[in-house]
N, CA and C atoms as a LAMMPS dump frame, in Angstrom:
ITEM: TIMESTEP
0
ITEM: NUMBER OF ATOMS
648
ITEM: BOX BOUNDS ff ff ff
-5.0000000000000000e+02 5.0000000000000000e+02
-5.0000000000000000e+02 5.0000000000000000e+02
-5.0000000000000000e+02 5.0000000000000000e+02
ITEM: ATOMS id mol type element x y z
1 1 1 N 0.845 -1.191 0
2 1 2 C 0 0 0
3 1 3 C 0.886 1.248 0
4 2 1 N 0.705 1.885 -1.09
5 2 2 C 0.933 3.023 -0.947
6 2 3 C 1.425 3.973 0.358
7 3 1 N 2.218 5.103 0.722
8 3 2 C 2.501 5.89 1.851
9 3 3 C 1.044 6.955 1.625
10 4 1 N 0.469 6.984 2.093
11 4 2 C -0.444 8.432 2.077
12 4 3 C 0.63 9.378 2.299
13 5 1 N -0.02 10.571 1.37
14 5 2 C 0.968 11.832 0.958
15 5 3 C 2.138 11.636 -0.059
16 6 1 N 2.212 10.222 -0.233
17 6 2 C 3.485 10.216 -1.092
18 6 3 C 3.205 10.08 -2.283
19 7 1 N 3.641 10.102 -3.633
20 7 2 C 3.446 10.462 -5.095
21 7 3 C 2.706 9.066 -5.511
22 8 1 N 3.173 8.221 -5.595
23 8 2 C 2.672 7.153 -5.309
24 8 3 C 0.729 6.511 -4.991
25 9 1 N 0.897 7.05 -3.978
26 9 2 C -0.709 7.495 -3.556
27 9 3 C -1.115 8.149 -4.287
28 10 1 N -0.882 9.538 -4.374
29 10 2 C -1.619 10.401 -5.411
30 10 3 C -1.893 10.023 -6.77
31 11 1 N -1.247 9.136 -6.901
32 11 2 C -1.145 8.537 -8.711
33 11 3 C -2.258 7.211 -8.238
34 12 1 N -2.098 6.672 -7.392
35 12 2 C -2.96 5.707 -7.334
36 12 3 C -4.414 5.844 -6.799
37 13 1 N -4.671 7.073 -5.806
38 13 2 C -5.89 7.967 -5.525
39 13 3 C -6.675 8.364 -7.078
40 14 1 N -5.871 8.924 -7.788
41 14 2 C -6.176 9.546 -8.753
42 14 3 C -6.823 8.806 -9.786
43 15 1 N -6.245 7.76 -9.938
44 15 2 C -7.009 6.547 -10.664
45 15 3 C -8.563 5.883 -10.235
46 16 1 N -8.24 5.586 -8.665
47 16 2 C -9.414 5.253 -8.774
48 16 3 C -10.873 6.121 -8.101
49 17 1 N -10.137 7.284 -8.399
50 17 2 C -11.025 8.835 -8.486
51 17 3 C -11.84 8.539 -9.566
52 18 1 N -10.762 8.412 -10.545
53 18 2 C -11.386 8.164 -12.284
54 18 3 C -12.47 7.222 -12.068
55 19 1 N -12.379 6.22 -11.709
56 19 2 C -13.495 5.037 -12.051
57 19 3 C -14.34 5.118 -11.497
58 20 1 N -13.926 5.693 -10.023
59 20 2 C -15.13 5.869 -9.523
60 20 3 C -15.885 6.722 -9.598
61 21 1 N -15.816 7.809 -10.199
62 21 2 C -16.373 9.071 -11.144
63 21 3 C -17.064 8.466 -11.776
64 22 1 N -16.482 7.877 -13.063
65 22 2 C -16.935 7.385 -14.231
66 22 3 C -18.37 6.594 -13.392
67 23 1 N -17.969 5.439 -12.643
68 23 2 C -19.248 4.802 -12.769
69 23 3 C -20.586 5.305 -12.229
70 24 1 N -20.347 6.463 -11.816
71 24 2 C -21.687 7.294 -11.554
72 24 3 C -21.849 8.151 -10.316
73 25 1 N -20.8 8.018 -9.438
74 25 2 C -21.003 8.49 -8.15
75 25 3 C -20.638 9.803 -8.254
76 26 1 N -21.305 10.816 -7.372
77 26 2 C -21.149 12.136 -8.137
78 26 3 C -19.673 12.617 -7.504
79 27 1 N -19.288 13.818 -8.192
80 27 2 C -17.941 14.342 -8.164
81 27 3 C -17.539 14.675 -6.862
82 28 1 N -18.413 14.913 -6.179
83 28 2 C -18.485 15.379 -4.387
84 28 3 C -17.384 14.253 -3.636
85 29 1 N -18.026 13.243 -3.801
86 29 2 C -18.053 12.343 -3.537
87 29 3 C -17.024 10.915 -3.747
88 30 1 N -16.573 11.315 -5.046
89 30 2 C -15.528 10.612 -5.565
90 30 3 C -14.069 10.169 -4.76
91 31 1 N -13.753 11.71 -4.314
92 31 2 C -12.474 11.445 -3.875
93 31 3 C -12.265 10.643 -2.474
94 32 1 N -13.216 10.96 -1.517
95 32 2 C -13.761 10.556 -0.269
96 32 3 C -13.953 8.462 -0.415
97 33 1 N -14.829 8.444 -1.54
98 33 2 C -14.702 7.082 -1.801
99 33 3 C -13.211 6.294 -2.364
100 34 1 N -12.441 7.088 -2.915
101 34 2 C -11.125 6.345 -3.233
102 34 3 C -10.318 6.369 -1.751
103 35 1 N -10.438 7.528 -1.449
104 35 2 C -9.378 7.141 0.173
105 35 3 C -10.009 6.073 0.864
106 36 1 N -11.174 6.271 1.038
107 36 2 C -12.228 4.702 1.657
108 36 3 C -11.239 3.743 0.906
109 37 1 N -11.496 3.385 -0.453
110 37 2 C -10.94 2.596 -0.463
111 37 3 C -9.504 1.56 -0.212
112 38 1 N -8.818 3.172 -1.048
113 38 2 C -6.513 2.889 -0.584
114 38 3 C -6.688 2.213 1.159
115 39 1 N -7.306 2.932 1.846
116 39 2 C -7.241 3.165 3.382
117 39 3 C -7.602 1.701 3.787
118 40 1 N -8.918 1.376 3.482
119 40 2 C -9.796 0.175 4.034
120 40 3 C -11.107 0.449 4.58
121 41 1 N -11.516 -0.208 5.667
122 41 2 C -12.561 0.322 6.189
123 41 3 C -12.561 1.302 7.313
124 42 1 N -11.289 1.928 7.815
125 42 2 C -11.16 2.618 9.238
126 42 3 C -11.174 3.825 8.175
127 43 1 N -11.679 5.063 9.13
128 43 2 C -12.554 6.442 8.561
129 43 3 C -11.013 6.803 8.526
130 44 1 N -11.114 7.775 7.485
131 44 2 C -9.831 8.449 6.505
132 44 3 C -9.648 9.74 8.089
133 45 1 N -8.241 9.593 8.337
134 45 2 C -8.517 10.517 9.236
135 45 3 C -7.865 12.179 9.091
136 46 1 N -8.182 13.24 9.359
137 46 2 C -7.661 14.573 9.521
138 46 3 C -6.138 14.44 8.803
139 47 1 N -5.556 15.054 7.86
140 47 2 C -3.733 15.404 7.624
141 47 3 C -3.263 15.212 8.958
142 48 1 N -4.015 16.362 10.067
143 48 2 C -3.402 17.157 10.525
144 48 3 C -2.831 15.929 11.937
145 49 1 N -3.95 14.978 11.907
146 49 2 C -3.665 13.795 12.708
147 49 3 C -2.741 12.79 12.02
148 50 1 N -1.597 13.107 10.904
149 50 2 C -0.962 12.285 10.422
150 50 3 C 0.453 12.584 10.249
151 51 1 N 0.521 12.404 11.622
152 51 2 C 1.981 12.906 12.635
153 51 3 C 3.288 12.365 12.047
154 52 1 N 2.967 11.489 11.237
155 52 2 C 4.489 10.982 10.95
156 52 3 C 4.441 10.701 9.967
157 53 1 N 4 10.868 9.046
158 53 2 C 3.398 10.741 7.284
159 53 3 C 5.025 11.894 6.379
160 54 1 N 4.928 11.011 5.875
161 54 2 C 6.332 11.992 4.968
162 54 3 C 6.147 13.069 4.209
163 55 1 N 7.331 13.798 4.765
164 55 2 C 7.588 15.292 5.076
165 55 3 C 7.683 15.897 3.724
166 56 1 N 7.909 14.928 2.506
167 56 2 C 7.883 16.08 0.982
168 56 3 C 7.087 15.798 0.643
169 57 1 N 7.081 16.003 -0.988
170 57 2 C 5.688 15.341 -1.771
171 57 3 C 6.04 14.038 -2.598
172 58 1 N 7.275 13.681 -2.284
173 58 2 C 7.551 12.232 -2.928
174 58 3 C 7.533 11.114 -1.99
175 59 1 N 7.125 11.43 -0.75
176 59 2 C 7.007 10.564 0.449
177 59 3 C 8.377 10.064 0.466
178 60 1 N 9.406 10.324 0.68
179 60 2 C 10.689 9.89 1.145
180 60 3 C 11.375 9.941 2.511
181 61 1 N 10.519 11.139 2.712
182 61 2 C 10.898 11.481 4.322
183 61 3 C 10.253 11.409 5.426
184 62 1 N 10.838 10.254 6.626
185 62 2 C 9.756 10.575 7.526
186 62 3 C 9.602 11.918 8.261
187 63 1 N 8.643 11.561 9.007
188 63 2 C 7.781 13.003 9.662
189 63 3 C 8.743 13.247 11.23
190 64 1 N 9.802 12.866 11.19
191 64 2 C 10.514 13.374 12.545
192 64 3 C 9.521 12.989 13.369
193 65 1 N 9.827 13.608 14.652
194 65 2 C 9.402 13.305 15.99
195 65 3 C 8.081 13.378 16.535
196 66 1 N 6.923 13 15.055
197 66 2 C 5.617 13.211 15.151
198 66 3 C 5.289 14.654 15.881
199 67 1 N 5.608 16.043 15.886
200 67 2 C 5.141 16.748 15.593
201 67 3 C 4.042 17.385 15.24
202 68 1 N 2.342 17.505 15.713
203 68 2 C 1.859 17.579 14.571
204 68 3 C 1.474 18.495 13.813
205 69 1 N 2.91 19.882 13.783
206 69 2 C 2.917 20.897 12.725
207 69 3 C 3.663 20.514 11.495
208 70 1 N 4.129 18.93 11.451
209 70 2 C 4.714 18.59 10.064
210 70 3 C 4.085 18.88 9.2
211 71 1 N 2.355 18.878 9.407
212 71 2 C 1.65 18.631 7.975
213 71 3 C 0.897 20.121 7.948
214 72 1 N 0.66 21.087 7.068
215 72 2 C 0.259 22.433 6.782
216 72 3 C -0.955 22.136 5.911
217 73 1 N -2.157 22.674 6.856
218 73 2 C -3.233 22.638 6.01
219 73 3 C -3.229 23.612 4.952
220 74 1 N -3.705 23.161 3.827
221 74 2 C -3.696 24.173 2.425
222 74 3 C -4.799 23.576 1.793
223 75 1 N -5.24 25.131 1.517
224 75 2 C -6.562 25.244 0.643
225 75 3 C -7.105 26.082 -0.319
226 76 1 N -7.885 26.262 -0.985
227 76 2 C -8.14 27.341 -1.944
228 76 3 C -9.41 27.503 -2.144
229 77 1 N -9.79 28.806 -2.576
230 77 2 C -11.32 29.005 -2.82
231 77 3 C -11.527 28.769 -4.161
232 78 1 N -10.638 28.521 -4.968
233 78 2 C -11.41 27.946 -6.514
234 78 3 C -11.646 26.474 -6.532
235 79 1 N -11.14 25.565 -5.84
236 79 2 C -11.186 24.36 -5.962
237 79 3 C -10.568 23.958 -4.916
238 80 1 N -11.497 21.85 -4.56
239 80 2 C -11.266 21.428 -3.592
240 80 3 C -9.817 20.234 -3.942
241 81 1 N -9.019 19.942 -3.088
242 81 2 C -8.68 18.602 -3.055
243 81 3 C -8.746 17.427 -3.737
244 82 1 N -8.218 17.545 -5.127
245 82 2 C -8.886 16.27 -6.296
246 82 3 C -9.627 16.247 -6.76
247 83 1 N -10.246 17.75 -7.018
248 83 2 C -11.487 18.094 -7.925
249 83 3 C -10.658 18.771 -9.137
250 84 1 N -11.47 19.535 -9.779
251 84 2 C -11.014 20.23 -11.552
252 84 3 C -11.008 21.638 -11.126
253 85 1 N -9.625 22.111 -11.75
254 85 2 C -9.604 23.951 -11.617
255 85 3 C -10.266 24.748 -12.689
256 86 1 N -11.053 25.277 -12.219
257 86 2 C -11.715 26.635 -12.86
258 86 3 C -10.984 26.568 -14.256
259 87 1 N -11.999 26.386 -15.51
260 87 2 C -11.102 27.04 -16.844
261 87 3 C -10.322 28.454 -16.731
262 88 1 N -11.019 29.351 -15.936
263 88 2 C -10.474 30.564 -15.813
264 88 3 C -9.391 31.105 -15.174
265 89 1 N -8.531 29.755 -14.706
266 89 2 C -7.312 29.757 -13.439
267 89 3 C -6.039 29.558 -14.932
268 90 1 N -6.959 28.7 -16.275
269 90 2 C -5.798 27.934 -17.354
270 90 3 C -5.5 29.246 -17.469
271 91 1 N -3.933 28.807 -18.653
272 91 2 C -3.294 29.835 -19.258
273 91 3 C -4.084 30.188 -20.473
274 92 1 N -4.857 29.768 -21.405
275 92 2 C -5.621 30.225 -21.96
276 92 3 C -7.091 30.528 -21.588
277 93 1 N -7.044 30.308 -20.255
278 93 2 C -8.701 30.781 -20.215
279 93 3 C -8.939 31.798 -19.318
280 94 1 N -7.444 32.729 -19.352
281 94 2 C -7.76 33.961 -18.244
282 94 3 C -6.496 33.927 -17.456
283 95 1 N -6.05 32.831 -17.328
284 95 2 C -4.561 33.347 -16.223
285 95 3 C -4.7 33.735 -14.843
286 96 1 N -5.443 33.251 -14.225
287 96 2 C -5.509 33.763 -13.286
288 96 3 C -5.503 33.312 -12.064
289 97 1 N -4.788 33.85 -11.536
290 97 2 C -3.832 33.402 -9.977
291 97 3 C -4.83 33.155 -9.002
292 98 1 N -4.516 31.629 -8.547
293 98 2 C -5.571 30.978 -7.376
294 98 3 C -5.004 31.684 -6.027
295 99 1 N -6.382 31.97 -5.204
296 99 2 C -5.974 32.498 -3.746
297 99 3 C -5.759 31.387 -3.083
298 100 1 N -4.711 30.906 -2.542
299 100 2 C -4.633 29.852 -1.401
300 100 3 C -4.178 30.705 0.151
301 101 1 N -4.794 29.574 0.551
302 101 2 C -4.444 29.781 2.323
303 101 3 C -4.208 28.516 3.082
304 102 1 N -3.243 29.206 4.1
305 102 2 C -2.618 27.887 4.78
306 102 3 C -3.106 28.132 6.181
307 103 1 N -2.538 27.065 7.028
308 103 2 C -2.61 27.113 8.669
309 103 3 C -1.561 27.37 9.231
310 104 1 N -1.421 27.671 10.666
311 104 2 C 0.074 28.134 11.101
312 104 3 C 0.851 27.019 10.891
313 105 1 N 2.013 27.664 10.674
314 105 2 C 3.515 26.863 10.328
315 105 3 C 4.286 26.6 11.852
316 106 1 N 4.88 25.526 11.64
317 106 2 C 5.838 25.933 13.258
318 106 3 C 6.785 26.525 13.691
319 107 1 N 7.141 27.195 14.398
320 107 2 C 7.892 27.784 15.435
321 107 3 C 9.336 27.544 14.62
322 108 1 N 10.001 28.68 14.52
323 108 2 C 11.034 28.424 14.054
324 108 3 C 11.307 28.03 12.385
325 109 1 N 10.626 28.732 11.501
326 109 2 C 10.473 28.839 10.521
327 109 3 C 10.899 30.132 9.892
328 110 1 N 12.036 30.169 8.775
329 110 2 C 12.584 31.238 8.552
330 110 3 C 11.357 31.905 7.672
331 111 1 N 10.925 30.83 6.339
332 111 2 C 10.034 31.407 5.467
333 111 3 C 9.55 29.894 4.746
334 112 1 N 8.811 30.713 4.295
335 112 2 C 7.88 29.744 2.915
336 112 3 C 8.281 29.401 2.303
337 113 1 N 7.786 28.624 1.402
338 113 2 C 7.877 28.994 -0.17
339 113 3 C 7.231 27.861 -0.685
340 114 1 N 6.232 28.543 -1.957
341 114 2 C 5.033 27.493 -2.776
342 114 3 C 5.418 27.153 -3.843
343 115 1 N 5.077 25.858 -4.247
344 115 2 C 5.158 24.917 -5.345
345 115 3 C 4.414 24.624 -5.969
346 116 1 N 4.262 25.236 -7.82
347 116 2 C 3.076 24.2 -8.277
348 116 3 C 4.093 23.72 -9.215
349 117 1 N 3.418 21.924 -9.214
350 117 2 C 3.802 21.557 -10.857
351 117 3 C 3.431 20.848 -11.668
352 118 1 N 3.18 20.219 -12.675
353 118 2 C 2.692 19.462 -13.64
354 118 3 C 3.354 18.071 -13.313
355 119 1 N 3.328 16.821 -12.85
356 119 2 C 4.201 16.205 -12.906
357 119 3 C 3.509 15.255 -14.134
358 120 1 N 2.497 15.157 -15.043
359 120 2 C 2.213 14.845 -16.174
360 120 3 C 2.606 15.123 -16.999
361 121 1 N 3.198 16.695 -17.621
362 121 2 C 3.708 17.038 -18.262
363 121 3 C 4.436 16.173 -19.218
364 122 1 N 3.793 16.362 -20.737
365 122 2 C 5.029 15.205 -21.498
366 122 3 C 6.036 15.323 -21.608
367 123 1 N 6.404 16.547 -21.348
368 123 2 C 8.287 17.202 -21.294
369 123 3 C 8.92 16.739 -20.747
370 124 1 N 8.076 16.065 -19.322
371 124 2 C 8.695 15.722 -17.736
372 124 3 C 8.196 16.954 -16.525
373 125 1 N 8.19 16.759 -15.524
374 125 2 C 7.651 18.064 -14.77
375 125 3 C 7.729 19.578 -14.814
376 126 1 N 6.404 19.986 -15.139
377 126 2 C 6.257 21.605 -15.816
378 126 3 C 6.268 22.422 -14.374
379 127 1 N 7.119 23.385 -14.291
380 127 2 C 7.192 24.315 -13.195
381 127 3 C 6.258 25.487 -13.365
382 128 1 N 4.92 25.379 -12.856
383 128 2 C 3.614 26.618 -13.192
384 128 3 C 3.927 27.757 -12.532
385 129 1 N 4.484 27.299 -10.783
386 129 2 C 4.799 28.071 -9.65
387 129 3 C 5.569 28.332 -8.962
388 130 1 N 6.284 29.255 -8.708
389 130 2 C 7.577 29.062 -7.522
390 130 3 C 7.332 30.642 -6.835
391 131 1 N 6.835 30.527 -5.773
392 131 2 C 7.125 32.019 -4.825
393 131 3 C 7.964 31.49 -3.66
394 132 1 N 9.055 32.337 -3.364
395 132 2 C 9.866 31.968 -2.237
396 132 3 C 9.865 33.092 -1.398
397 133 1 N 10.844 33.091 -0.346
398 133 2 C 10.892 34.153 0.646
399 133 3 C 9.842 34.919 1.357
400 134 1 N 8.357 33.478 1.503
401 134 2 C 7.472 34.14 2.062
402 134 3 C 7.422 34.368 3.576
403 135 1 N 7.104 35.777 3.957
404 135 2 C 7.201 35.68 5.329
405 135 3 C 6.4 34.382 5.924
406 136 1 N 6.752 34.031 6.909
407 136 2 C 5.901 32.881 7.982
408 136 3 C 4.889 33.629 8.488
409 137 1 N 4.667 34.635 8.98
410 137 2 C 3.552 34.963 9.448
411 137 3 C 2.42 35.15 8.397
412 138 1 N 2.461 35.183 7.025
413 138 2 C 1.46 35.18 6.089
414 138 3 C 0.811 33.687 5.962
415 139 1 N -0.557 33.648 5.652
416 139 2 C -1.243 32.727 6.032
417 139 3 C -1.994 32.651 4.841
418 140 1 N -2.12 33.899 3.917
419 140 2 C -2.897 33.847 2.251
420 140 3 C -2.179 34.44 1.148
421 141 1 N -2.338 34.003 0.563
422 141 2 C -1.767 34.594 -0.875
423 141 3 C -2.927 34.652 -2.279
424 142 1 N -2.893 36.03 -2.333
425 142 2 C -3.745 36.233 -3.436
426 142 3 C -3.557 36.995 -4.884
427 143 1 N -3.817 37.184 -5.808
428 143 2 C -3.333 38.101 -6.985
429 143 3 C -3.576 39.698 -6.477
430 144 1 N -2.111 40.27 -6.819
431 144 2 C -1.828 42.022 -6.182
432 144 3 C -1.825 41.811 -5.44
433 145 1 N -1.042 40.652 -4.089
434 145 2 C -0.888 41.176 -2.805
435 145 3 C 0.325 40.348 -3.114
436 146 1 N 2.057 40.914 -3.263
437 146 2 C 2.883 40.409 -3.302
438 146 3 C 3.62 39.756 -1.988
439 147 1 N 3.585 38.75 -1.405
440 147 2 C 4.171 37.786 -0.526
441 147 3 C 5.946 37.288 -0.32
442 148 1 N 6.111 37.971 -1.744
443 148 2 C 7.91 37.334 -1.559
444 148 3 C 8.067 36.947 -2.931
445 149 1 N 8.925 36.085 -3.338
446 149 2 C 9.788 36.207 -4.567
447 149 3 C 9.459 35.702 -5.703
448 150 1 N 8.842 36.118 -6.768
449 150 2 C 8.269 35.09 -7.986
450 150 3 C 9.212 34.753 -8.969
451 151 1 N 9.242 33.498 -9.156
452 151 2 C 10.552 33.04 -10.303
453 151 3 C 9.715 32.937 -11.394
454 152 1 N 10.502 32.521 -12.34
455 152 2 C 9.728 32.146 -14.014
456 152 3 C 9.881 31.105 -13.687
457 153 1 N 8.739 30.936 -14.59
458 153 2 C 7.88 29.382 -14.581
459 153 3 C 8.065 28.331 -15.769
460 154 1 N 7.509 27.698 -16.224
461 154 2 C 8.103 26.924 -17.342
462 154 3 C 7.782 27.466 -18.689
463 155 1 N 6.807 28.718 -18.996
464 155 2 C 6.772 29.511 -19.952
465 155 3 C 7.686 30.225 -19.871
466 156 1 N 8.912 30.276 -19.462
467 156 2 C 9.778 31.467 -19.341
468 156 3 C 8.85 33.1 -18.926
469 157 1 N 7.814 32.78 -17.818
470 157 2 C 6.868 33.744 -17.679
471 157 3 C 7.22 33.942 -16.45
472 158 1 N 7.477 35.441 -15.115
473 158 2 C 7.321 35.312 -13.883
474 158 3 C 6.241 35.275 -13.497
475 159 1 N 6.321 34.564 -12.344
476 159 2 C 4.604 34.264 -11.849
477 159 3 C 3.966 33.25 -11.691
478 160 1 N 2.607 33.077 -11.897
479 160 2 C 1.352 31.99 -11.877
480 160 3 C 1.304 31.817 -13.714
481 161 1 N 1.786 30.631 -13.605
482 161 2 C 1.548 29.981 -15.55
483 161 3 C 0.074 29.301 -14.935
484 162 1 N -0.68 29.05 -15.705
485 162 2 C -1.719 28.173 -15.219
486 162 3 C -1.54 27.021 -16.546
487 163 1 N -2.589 25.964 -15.761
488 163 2 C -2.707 24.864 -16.353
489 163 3 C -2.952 25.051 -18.033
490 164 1 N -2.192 24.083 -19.17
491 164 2 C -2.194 23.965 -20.281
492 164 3 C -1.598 23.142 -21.176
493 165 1 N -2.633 21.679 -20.358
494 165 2 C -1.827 20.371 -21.134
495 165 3 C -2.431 20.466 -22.654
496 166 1 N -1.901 19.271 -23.396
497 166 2 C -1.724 19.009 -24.512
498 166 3 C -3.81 18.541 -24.586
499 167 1 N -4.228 19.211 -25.867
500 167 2 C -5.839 19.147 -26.194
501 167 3 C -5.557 17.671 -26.106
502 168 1 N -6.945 16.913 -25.53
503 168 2 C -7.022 15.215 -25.477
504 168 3 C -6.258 14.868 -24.311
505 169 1 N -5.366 15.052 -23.836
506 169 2 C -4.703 14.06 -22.76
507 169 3 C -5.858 13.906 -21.395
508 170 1 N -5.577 12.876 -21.189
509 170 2 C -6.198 12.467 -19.944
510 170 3 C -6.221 13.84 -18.81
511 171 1 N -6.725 14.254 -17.654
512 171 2 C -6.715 15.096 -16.71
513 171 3 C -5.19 15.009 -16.067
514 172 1 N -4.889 16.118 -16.271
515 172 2 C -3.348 16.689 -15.847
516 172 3 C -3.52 16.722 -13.962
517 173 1 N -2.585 16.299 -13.015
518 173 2 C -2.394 16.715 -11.765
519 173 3 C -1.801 17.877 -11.778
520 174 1 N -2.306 19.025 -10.7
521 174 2 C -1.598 19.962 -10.645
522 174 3 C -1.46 20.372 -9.092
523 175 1 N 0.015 20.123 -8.779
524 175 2 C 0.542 20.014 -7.154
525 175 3 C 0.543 21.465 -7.002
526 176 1 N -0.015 21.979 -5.81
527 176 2 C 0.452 23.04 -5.252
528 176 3 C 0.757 21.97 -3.618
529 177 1 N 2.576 23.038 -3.188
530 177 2 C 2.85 22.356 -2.267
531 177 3 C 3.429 23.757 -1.472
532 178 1 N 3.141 23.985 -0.313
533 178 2 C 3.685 25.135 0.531
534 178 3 C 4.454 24.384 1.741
535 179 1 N 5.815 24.831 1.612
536 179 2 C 6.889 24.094 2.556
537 179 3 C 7.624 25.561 3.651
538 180 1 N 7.805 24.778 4.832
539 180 2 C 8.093 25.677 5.851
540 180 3 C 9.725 25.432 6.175
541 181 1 N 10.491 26.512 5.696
542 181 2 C 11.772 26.037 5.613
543 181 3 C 12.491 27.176 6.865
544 182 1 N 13.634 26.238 7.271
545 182 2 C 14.251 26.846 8.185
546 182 3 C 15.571 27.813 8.346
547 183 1 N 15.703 27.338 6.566
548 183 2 C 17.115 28.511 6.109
549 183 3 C 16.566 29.095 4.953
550 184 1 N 16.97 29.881 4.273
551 184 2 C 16.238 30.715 3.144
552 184 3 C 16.997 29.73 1.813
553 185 1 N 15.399 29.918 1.005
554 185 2 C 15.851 29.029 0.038
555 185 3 C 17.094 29.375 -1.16
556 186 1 N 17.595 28.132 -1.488
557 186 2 C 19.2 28.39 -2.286
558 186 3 C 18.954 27.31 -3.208
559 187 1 N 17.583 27.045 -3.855
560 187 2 C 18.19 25.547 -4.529
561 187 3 C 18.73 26.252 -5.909
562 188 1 N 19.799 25.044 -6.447
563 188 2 C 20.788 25.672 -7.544
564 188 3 C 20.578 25.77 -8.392
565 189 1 N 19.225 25.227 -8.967
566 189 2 C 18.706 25.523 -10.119
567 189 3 C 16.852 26.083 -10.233
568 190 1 N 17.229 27.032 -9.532
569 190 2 C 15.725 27.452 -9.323
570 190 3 C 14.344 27.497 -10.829
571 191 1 N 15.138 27.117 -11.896
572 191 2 C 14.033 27.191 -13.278
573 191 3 C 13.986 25.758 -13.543
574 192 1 N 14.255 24.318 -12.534
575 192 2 C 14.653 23.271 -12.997
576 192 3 C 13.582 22.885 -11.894
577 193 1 N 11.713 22.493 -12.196
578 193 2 C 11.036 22.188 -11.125
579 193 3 C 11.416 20.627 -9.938
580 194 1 N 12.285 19.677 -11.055
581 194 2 C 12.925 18.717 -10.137
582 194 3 C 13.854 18.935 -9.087
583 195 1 N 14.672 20.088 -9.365
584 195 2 C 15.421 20.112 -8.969
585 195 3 C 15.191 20.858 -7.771
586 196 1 N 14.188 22.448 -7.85
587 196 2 C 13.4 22.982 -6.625
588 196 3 C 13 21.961 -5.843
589 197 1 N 12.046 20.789 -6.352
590 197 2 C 11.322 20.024 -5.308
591 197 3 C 12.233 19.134 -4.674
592 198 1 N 13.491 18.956 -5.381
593 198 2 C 14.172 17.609 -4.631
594 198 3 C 15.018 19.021 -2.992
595 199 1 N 15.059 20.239 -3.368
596 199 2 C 15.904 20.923 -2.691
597 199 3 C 14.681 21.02 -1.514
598 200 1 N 13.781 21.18 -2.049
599 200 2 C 12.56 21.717 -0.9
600 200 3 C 12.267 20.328 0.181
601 201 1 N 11.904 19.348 -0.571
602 201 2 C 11.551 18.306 0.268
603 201 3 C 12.718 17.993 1.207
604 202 1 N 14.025 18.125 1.159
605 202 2 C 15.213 17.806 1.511
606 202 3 C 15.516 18.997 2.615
607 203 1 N 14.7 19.995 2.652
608 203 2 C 15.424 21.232 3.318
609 203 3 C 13.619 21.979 4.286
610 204 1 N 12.55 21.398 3.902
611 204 2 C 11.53 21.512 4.389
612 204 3 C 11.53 20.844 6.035
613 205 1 N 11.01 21.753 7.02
614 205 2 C 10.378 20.853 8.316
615 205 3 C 8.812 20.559 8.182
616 206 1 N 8.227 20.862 7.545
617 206 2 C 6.696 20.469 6.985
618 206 3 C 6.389 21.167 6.229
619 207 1 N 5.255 20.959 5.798
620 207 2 C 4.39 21.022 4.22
621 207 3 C 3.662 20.911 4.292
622 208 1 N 2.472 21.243 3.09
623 208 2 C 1.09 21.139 2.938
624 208 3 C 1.098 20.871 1.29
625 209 1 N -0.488 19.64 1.234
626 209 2 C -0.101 19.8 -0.131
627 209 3 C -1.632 20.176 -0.61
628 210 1 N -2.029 20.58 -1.631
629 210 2 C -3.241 20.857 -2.417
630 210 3 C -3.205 20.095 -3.908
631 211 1 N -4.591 19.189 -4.618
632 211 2 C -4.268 18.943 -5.935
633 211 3 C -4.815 19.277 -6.676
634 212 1 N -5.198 19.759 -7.581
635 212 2 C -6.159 20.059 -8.831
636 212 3 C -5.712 19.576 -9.881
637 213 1 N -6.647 19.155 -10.943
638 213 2 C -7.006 18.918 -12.235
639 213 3 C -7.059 19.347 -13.541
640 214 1 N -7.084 18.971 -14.105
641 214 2 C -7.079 20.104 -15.295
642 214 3 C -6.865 19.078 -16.611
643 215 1 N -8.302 19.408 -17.552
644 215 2 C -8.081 18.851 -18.788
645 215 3 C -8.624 19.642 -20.015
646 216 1 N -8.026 19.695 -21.504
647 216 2 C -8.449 20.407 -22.198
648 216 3 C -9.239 19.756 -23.711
């Protein structure tokens, strides 16, 4: 079985999201029934009760000393948790930058910094998002309220690229991940999204993750 939180899961959540969509159960509802299922029959419980669940988004790391500010609730008002983002968030359907919000971070946190990425991408993983140097005491991030540092994205664009897979492909994952880091970020190839996430997960004391969808 799968690690819950780890890539792994999400690829295997995601699947049987699909079927179980497909066979009729409404969209509400879908994602709730696949964790039922990965899980078993014991009730899917709270992130925030999942004290030792690994610390990046590739599940590699354990959760230290169960803690339970490892895991950062994250959320957004355009979309839930394994549902579909707004056409109007794509890069062709408006561009426009999702408000997310998190929960407090722990103690001893220099700064932020958010992650989105394509890991469908046929290229290999598309970098949509990178803001760094967010203060810790910020808790939302919205379009015109600048938070800290925006890199270019995989359009060679600074900023929020939004979703824009290939017309026909199956529904694209799209990770947003907000990590609470304790030295200011330095990864060495900041336009290289593998290379951000392998620096973040490696240099993160917890995280939060958010997923959305996206097909064209």
């Amino acid at each position: 079985m799968p690690e819950p939180g780890s890539h792994a899961y999400d690829v295997k959540r995601a699947r049987l999201r699909d079927e179980i969509d497909n066979s009729g159960i409404p969209d509400a509802n879908a994602t709730d029934a696949a964790n039922r299922e990965l899980r078993g029959d014991s009730p899917v419980p709270s992130p925030h009760a999942e004290t030792a669940r690994a610390g990046g988004p590739l599940g590699q790391r354990g959760g230290g000393d169960g803690d339970p500010g490892n895991v950062i609730g994250l959320r957004s008002e355009a979309f839930t948790d394994g549902s579909f983002i707004p056409g109007e968030y794509s890069k062709d359907g408006g561009n426009r930058q999702p408000v997310l919000e998190w929960d407090e971070v722990p103690g001893g946190t220099t700064e932020l910094a958010l992650l989105c990425i394509d890991p469908d991408a046929p290229v290999g993983t598309w970098l949509h998002w990178l803001v760094t140097g967010i203060d810790p005491s910020t808790r939302r991030i919205e379009p015109g309220s600048p938070v800290g540092t925006e890199h270019g994205n995989g359009y060679g664009e600074q900023g929020w690229g939004g979703p824009q897979p290939p017309v026909g492909d199956e529904p694209h994952r799209y990770v947003f991940r907000l990590y609470a880091l304790a030295e200011p970020f330095a990864a060495p190839e900041p336009d290289d999204a593998d290379a951000v996430r392998s620096w973040l997960d490696d240099h993160s004391t917890s995280a939060g993750t958010l997923t959305g969808r996206f097909q064209r």
